[in-house]
C-alpha positions as CSV (number, residue, x, y, z in Angstrom):
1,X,30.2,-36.4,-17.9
2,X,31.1,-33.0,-16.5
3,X,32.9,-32.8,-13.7
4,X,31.8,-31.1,-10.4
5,X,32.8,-30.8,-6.8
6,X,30.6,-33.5,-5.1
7,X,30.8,-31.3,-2.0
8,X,29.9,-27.5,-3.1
9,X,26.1,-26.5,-2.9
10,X,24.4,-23.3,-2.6
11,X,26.4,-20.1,-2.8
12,X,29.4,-21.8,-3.2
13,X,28.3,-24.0,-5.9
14,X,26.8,-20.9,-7.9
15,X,29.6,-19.2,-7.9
16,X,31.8,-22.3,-9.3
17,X,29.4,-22.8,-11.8
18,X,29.5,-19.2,-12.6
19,X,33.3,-19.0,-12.8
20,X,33.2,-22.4,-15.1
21,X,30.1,-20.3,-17.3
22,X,33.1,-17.5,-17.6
23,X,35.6,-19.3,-18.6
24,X,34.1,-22.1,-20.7
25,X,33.5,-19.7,-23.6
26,X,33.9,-20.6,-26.7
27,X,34.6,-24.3,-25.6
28,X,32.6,-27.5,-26.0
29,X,31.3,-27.2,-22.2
30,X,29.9,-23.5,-23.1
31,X,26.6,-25.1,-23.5
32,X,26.2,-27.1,-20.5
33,X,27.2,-24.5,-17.8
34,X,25.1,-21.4,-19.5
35,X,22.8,-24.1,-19.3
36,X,23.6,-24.9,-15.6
37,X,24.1,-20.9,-14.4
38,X,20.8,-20.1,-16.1
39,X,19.1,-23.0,-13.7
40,X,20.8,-22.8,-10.7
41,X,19.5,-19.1,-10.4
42,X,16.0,-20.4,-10.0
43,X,14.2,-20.7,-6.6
44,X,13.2,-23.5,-5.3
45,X,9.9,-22.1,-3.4
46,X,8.0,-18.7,-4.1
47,X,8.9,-15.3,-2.8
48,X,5.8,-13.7,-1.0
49,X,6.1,-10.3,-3.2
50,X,7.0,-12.2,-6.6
51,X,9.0,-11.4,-8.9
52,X,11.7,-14.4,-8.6
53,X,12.1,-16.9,-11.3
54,X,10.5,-20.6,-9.4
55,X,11.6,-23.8,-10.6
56,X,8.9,-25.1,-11.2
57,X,8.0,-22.7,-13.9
58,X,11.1,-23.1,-16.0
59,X,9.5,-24.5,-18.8
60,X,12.1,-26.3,-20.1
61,X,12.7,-27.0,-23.7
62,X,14.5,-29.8,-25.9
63,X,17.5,-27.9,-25.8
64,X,17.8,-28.4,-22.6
65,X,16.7,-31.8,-21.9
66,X,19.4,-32.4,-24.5
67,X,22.2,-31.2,-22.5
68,X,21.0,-32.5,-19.3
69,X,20.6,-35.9,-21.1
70,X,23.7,-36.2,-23.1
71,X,25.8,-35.0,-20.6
72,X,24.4,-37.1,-17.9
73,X,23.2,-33.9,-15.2
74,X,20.6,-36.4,-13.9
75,X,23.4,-38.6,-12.5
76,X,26.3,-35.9,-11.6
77,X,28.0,-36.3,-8.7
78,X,27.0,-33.0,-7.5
79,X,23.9,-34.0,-5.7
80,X,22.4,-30.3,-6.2
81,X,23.3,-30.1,-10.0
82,X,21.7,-34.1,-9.8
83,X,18.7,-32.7,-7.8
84,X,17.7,-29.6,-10.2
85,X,18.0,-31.4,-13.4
86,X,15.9,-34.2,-12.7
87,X,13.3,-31.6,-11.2
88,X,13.7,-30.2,-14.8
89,X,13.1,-33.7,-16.5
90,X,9.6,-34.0,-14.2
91,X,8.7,-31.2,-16.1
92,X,8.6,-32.3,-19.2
93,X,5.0,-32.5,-21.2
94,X,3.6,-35.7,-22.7
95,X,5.5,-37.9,-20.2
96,X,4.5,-40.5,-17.8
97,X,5.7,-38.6,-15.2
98,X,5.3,-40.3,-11.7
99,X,8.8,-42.2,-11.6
100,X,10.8,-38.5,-12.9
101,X,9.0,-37.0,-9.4
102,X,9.9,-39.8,-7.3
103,X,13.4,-39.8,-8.7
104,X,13.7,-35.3,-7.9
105,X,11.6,-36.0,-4.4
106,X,14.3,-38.1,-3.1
107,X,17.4,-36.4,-4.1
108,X,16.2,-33.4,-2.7
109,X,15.8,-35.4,0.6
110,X,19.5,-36.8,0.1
111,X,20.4,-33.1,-0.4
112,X,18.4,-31.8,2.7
113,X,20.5,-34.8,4.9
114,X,23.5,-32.9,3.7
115,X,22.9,-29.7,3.4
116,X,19.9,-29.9,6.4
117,X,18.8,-26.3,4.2
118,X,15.0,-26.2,4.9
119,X,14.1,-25.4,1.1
120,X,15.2,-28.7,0.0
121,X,12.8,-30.7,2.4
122,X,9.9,-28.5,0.9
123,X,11.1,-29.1,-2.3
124,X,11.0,-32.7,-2.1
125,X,7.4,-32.5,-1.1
126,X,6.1,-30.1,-3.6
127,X,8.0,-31.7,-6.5
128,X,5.4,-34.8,-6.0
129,X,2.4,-32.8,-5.1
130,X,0.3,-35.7,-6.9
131,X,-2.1,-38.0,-5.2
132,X,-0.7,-40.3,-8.1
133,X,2.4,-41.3,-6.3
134,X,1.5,-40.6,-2.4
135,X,2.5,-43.3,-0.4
136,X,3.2,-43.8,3.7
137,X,7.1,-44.5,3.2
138,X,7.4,-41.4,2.0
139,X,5.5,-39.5,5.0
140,X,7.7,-41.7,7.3
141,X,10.5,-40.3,5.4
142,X,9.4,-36.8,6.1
143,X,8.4,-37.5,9.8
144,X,11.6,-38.6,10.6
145,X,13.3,-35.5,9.1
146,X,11.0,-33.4,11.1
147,X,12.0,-35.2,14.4
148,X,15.4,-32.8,15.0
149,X,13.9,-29.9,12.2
150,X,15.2,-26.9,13.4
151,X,13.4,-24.9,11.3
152,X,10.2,-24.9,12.5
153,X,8.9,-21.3,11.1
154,X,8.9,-23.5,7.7
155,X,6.5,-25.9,9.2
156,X,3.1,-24.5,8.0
157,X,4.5,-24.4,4.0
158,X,5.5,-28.0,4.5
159,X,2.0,-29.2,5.6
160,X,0.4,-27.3,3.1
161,X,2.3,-29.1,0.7
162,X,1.7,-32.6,1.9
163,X,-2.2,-31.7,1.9
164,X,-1.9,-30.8,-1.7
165,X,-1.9,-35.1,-2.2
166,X,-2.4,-36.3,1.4
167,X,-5.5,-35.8,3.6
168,X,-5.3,-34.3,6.9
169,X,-6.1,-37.8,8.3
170,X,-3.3,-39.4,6.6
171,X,-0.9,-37.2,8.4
172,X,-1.5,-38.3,12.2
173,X,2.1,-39.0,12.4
174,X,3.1,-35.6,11.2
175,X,0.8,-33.2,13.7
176,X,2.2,-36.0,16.6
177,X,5.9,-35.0,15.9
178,X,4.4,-30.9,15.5
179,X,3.2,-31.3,18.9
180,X,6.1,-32.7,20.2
181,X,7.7,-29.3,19.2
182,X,5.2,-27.6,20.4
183,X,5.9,-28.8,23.9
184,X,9.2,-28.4,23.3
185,X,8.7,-24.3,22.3
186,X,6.1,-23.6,25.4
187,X,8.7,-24.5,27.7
188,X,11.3,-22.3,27.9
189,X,10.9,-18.4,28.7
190,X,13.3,-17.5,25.8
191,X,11.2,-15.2,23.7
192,X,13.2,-17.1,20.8
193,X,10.7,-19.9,21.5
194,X,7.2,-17.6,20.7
195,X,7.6,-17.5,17.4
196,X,8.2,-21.0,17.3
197,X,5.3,-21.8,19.2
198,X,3.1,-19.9,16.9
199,X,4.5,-21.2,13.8
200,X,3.3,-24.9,15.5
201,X,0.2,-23.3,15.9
202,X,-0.2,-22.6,12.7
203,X,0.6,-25.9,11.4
204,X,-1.5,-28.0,13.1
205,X,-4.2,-25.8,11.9
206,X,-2.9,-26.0,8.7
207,X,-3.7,-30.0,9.7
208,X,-7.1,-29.5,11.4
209,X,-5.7,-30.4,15.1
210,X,-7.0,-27.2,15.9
211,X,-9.8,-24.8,15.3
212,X,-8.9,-21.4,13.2
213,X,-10.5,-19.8,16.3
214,X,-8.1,-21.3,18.5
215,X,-5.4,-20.7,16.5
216,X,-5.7,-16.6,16.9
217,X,-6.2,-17.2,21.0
218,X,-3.3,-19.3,21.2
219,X,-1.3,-16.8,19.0
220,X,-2.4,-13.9,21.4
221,X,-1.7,-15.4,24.3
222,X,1.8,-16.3,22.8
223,X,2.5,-13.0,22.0
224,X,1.5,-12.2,25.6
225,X,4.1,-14.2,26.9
226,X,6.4,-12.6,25.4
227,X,5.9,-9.0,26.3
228,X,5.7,-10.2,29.9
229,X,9.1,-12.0,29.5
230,X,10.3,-8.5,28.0
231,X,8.8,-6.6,30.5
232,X,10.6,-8.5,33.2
233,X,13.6,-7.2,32.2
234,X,13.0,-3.6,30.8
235,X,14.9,-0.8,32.4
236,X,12.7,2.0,33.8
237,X,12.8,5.3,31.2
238,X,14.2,3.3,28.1
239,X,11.9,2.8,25.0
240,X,11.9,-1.0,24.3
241,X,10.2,-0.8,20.9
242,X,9.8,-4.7,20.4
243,X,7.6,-4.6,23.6
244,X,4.6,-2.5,22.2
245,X,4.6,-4.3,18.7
246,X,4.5,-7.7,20.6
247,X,1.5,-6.1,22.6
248,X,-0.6,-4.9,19.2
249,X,0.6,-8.1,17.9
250,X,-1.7,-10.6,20.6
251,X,-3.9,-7.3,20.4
252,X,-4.4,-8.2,16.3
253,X,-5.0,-11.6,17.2
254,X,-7.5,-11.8,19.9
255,X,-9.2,-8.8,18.3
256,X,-10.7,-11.3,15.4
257,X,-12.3,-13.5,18.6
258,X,-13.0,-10.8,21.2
259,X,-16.2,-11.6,21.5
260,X,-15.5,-15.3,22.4
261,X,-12.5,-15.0,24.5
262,X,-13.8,-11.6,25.9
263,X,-12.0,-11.7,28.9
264,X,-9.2,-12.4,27.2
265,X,-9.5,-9.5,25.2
266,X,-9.9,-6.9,28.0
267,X,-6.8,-8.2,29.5
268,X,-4.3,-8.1,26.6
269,X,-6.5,-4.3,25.5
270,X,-5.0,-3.0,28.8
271,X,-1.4,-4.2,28.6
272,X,-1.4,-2.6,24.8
273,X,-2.9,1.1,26.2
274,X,0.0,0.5,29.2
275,X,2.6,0.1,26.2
276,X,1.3,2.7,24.1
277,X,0.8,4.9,27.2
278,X,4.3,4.2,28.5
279,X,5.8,5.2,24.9
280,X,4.3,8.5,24.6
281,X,5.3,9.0,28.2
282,X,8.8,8.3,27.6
283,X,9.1,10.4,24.2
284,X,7.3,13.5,25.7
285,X,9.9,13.5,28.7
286,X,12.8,13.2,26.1
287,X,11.7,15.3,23.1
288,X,12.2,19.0,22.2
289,X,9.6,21.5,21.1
290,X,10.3,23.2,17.8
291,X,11.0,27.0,17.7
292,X,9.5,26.6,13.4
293,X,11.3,29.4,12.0
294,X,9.4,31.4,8.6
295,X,10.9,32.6,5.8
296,X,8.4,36.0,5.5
297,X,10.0,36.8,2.3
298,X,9.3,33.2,0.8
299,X,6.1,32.4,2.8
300,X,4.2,35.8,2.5
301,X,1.1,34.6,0.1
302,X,1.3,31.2,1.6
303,X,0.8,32.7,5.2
304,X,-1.8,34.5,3.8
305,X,-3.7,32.3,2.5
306,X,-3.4,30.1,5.4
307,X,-4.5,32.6,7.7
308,X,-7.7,32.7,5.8
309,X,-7.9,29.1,5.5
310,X,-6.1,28.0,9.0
311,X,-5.1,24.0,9.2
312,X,-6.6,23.6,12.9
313,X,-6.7,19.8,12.6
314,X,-4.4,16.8,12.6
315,X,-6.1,15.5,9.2
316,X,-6.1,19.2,7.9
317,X,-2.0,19.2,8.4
318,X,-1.8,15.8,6.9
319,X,-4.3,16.8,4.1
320,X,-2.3,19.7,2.8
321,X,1.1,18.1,2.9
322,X,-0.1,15.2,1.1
323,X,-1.4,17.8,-1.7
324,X,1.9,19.7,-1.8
325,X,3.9,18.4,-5.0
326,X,7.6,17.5,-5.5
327,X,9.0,19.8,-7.4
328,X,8.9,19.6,-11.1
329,X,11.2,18.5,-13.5
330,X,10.8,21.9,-15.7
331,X,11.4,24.4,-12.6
332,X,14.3,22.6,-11.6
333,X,15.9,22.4,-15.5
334,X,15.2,26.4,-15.2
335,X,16.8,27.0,-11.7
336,X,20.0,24.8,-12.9
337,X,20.8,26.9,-15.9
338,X,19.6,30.2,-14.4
339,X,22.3,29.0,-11.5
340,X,24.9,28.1,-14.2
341,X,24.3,31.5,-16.4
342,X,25.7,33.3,-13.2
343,X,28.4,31.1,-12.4
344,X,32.0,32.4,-13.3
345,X,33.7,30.7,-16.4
346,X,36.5,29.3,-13.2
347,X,33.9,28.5,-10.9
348,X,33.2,26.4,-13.8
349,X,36.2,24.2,-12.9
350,X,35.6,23.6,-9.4
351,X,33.6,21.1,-7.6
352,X,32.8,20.8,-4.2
353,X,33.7,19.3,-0.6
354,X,31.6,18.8,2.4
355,X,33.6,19.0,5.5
356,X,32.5,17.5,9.1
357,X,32.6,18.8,12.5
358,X,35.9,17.5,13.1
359,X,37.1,19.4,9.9
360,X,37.6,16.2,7.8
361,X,36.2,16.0,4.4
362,X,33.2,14.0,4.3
363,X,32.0,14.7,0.7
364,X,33.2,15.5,-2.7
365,X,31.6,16.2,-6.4
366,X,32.8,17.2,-9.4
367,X,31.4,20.6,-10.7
368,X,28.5,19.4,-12.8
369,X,27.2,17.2,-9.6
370,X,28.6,20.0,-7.6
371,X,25.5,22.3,-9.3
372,X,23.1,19.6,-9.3
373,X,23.3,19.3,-5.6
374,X,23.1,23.2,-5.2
375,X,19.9,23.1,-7.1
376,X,18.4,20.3,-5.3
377,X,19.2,22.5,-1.9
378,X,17.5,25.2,-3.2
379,X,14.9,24.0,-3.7
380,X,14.5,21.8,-0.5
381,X,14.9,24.8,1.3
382,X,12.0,26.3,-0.5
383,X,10.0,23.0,0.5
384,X,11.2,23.5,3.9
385,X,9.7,26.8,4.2
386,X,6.3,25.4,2.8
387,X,6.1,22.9,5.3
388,X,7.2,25.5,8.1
389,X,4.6,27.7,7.3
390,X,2.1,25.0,8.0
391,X,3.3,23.8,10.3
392,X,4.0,26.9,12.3
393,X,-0.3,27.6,11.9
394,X,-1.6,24.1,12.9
395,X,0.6,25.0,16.3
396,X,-1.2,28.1,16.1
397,X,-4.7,27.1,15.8
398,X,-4.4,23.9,17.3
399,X,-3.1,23.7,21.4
400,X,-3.9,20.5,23.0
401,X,-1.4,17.3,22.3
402,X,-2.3,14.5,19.9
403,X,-2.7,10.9,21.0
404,X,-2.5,8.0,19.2
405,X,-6.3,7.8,18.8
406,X,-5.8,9.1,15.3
407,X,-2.7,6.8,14.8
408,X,-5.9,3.8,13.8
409,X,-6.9,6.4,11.1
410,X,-3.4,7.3,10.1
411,X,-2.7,2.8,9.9
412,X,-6.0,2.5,8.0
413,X,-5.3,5.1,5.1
414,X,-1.8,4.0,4.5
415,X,-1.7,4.0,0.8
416,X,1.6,2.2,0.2
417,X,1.1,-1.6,-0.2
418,X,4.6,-2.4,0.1
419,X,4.8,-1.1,4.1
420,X,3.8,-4.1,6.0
421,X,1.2,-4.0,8.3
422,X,3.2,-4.3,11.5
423,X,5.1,-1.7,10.9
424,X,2.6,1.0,10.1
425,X,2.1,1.7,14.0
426,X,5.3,2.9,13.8
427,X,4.9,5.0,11.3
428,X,2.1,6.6,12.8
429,X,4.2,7.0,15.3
430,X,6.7,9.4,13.8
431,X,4.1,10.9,12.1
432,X,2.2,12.2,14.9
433,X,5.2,13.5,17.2
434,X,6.1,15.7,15.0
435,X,2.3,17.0,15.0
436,X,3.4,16.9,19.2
437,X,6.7,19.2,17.9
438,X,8.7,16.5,19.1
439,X,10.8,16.3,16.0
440,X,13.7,14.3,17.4
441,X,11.6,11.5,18.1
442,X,9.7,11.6,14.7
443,X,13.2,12.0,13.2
444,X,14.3,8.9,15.2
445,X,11.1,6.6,14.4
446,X,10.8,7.6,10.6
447,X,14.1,7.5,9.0
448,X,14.6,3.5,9.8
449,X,11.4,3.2,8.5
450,X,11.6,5.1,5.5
451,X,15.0,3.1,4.4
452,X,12.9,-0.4,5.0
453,X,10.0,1.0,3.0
454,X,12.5,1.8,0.2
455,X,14.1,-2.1,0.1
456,X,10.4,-3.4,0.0
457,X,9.4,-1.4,-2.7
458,X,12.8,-2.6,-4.7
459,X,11.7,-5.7,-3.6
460,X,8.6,-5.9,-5.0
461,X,10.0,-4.6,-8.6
462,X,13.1,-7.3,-8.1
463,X,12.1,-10.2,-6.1
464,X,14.8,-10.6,-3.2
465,X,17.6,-8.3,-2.8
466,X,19.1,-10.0,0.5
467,X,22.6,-11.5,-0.8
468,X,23.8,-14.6,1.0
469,X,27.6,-13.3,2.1
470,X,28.2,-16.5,3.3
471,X,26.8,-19.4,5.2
472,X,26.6,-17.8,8.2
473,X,24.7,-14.7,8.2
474,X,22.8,-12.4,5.2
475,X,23.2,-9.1,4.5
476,X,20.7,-6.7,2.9
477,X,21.6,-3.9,0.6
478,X,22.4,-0.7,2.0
479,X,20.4,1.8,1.1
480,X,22.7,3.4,-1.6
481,X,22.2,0.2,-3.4
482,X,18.9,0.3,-3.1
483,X,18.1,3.9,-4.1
484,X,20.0,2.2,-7.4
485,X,17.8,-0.6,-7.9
486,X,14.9,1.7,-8.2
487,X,16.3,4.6,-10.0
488,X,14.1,3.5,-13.3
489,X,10.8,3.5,-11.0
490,X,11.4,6.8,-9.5
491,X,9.6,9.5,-11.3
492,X,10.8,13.0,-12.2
493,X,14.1,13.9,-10.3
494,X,13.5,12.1,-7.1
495,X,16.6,9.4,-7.6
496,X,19.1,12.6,-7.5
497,X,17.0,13.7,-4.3
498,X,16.7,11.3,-2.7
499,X,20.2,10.3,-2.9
500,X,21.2,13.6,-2.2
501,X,19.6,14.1,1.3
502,X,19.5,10.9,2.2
503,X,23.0,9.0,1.3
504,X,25.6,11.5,-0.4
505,X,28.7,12.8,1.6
506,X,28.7,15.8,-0.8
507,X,25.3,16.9,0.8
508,X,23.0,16.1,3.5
509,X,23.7,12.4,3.7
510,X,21.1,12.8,6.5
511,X,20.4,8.8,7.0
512,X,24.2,8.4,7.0
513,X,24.0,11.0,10.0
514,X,21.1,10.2,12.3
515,X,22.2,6.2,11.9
516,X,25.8,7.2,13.4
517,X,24.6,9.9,15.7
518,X,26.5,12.5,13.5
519,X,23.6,14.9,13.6
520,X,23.8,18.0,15.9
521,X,20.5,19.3,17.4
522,X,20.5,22.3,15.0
523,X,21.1,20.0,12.0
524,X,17.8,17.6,12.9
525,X,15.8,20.8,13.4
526,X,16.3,21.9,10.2
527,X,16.1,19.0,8.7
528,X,13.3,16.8,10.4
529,X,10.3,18.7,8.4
530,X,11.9,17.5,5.7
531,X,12.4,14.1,6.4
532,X,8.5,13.7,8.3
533,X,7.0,15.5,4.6
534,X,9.1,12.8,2.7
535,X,7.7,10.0,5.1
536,X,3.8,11.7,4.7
537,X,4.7,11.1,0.7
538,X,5.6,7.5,0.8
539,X,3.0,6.7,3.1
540,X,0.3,7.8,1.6
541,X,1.4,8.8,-1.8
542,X,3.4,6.3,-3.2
543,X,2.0,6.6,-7.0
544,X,3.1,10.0,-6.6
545,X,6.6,8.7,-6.3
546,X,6.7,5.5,-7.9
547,X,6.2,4.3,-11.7
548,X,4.2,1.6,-11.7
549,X,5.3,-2.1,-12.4
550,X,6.3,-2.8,-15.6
């Protein structure tokens, strides 16, 4: 039998395994631990965007149910490497297989009791999804788990799971001890405790305790709570962003019943327009108007042309950004070598440093990346101009402010799938005060976004990309990392951009900057166009930027 640490699981017990798959090459145990790294990199429930490998597909095949078999993995004393292998044996085909899903069900629950990891108690569930094997022990088993759960935002995929072989009926005990933690979440004013509340919610009408109607009144009114609660201790002048998104939030909700809960309705309606009233207040007051310099030498036809077709709308603006391209591969090829051709023979052997306001050197390339990152500034610049030149005529031609009536339109036509919907209100946001020439605050609201947007779409090519550092806390990429991760996705020279202006020392590194308040007012001028024209693409343009999936 091998031998494993009885007390390693998780992170720490995928890294000894790793080390053992390392170092067992070209030994007798080489089979059983490329065996056991291969598995242990399996999830144990589905991602949301896809894309991980799920245990319960791993097909296995005689190979392995050799290994595990004549090495004894069902039995290990490594209750994880125990609990995996016989969920691997349940899988086999042409099996009697009612006793091999009994067996994984309750070594997952043995691991859960040590471990208390929330996966493992939904694991044990779903690995006997059969009405075949159902029984009330086992619920009781479950219920009393449940009792002291502390992770009750996993509640609604655990009664899912039990309805895939119980009925809603046969669960009474189960939606009692949900209800108990209900009572337990509406208590305190700790906004902590809403989105446990709702998460009860949800379950018990998972269950059929309560009505799907009831469900989105109880979630608005939750949600309600909690921007009172925040409310109660906001500071007069200061943006409080969670407040407003907590207010669209019970907005959402009570939106799909308005006409049943109507007054309801009116009364969460007005504390959004107070929100959204009270951010554009604040944001006015603070931000700066733009001076939008033109390049006449660079913008002359363009001007022209717009002058006979002026952009006097907000959909106008946004219409002819969205049509203006990234730059082609071809012209930039051409503007490197045309660049190099003029270069000295010794300016050949130089590269490149970046120094900061303080004098110290915050960047460095070697020549070759040294001219690559000249090029890309040329012809950012040039894109600069384009955008300046519109626009410097939608100010023109267009005088009043712009509310966030059109920020619906702008949420409705998002064309990126990966942007969740919550967040799109933000993006509005940003993209509408910089239509106000408040370019600080668009600055400000998009650039988070933007590096979010990024690690979804990475996401959704590579499944999860949050590491587990340790037990205590998870880290996600930076977005360096992630800009790697989608460097074969990104068409034409838009890795080498984006990099460039958003994460390089040796150029703009203009995330780097506005995260760590490096950015002098003269720098964000210049740069916010930019950065809102990059935020328009993503938005609403993403095939533009991104291959598709293969």
């Amino acid at each position: 039998m091998i031998n494993i640490p009885d007390n390693l699981y998780g992170i720490k017990l995928s890294l000894y395994i790793c080390s053992q798959y390392l170092t067992s090459r070209g030994t007798p145990n080489e089979a059983v631990f490329t065996f056991l790294h291969r598995l242990l990199n399996y999830e144990l429930f589905q991602t949301e965007n896809g894309g991980r490998l799920y245990i319960a597909d791993f097909k296995p095949n005689k190979d392995d149910i050799s290994i595990i078999r004549d090495n004894s993995l069902e039995n290990n004393d490594n209750i994880q490497v125990r609990a995996f292998c016989l969920d691997i044996l349940q899988q086999q085909k042409n099996i009697d297989r009612r006793q091999p899903q009994i067996d994984a069900s309750l070594t997952y629950l043995k691991l859960y009791d040590r471990k208390h990891s929330p996966d493992y108690l939904l694991r044990s569930v779903t690995v006997r999804s059969i009405k075949a094997i159902k029984n009330l022990e086992f619920i009781n088993e479950i219920s009393l788990r449940l009792k002291s759960f502390e992770y009750v935002n996993w509640l609604p995929k655990i009664c899912m799971a039990l309805l895939k072989s119980y009925k809603a009926e046969e669960l009474t005990v189960i939606k009692d001890i949900i209800k108990e933690l209900l009572l337990k979440a509406e208590s305190p004013n700790d906004p902590a405790y809403r989105m446990e509340e709702r998460n009860c919610y949800e379950a018990l009408s998972i269950l059929g305790s309560i009505t799907e109607t009831d469900l989105h009144r109880y979630c608005a009114c939750s949600f309600e709570k909690e921007v009172d609660f925040l409310n109660s201790n906001k500071q007069e002048h200061i943006i409080n962003m969670g407040v407003e998104d907590k207010a669209k939030c019970a907005y959402d909700e009570i939106f799909k019943v308005k006409n049943i809960f109507p007054d309801d309705f009116k009364r969460i309606k007005c504390k959004l327009i107070k929100e959204q009233e009270n951010m554009v207040s604040i944001v006015k007051k603070n931000g700066i108007r733009i001076p939008v310099p033109a390049n006449q030498e660079f913008n002359k036809q363009l001007e022209d042309m717009l002058n006979k077709h002026p952009l006097k709308s907000p959909f106008e603006l946004l219409s002819a950004l969205k049509r203006l391209s990234f730059v082609d591969k071809n012209v930039y090829t051409v503007l490197k070598d045309n660049i190099r051709s003029k270069r000295s023979s010794v300016m050949e052997l130089f590269g490149s440093a970046v120094l900061g306001n303080k004098g110290q050197i915050t960047g460095t390339a070697d020549p070759e990346t040294s001219l690559d990152i000249y090029t890309h500034q040329i012809l950012r610049q040039q894109r600069i101009a384009i955008i300046n030149s519109y626009l410097k005529n939608f100010f023109e031609h267009h005088k009043t402010s712009i509310h966030d009536e059109i920020g619906d339109a702008i949420i409705s036509q998002c064309g990126s799938s990966f942007i969740p919907f919550n967040r799109r209100v933000l993006w509005a946001k940003g993209i509408i005060e910089m239509m106000n020439d408040n370019y600080i605050a668009s600055v400000h609201i998009l650039m988070p976004q933007i590096e979010y947007a990024l690690l979804q779409k990475a996401e959704f090519y590579m499944g999860s990309l949050t590491k587990l550092e340790n037990e205590e806390h998870q880290d996600e990429p930076p977005i360096g990392r992630v800009l790697d991760y989608l460097r074969p996705y990104l068409k034409e020279k838009l890795f080498d951009e984006f990099s460039y202006f958003f994460n390089t020392g040796a150029d703009c590194n203009f995330r780097n900057k506005i995260a760590h308040g490096l950015c002098e007012l003269g720098e964000i001028k210049t740069f916010a166009p930019y950065l809102w024209w990059l935020a328009i693409k993503i938005y609403f343009c993403d095939k533009e930027i991104f291959f598709d999936k293969v």
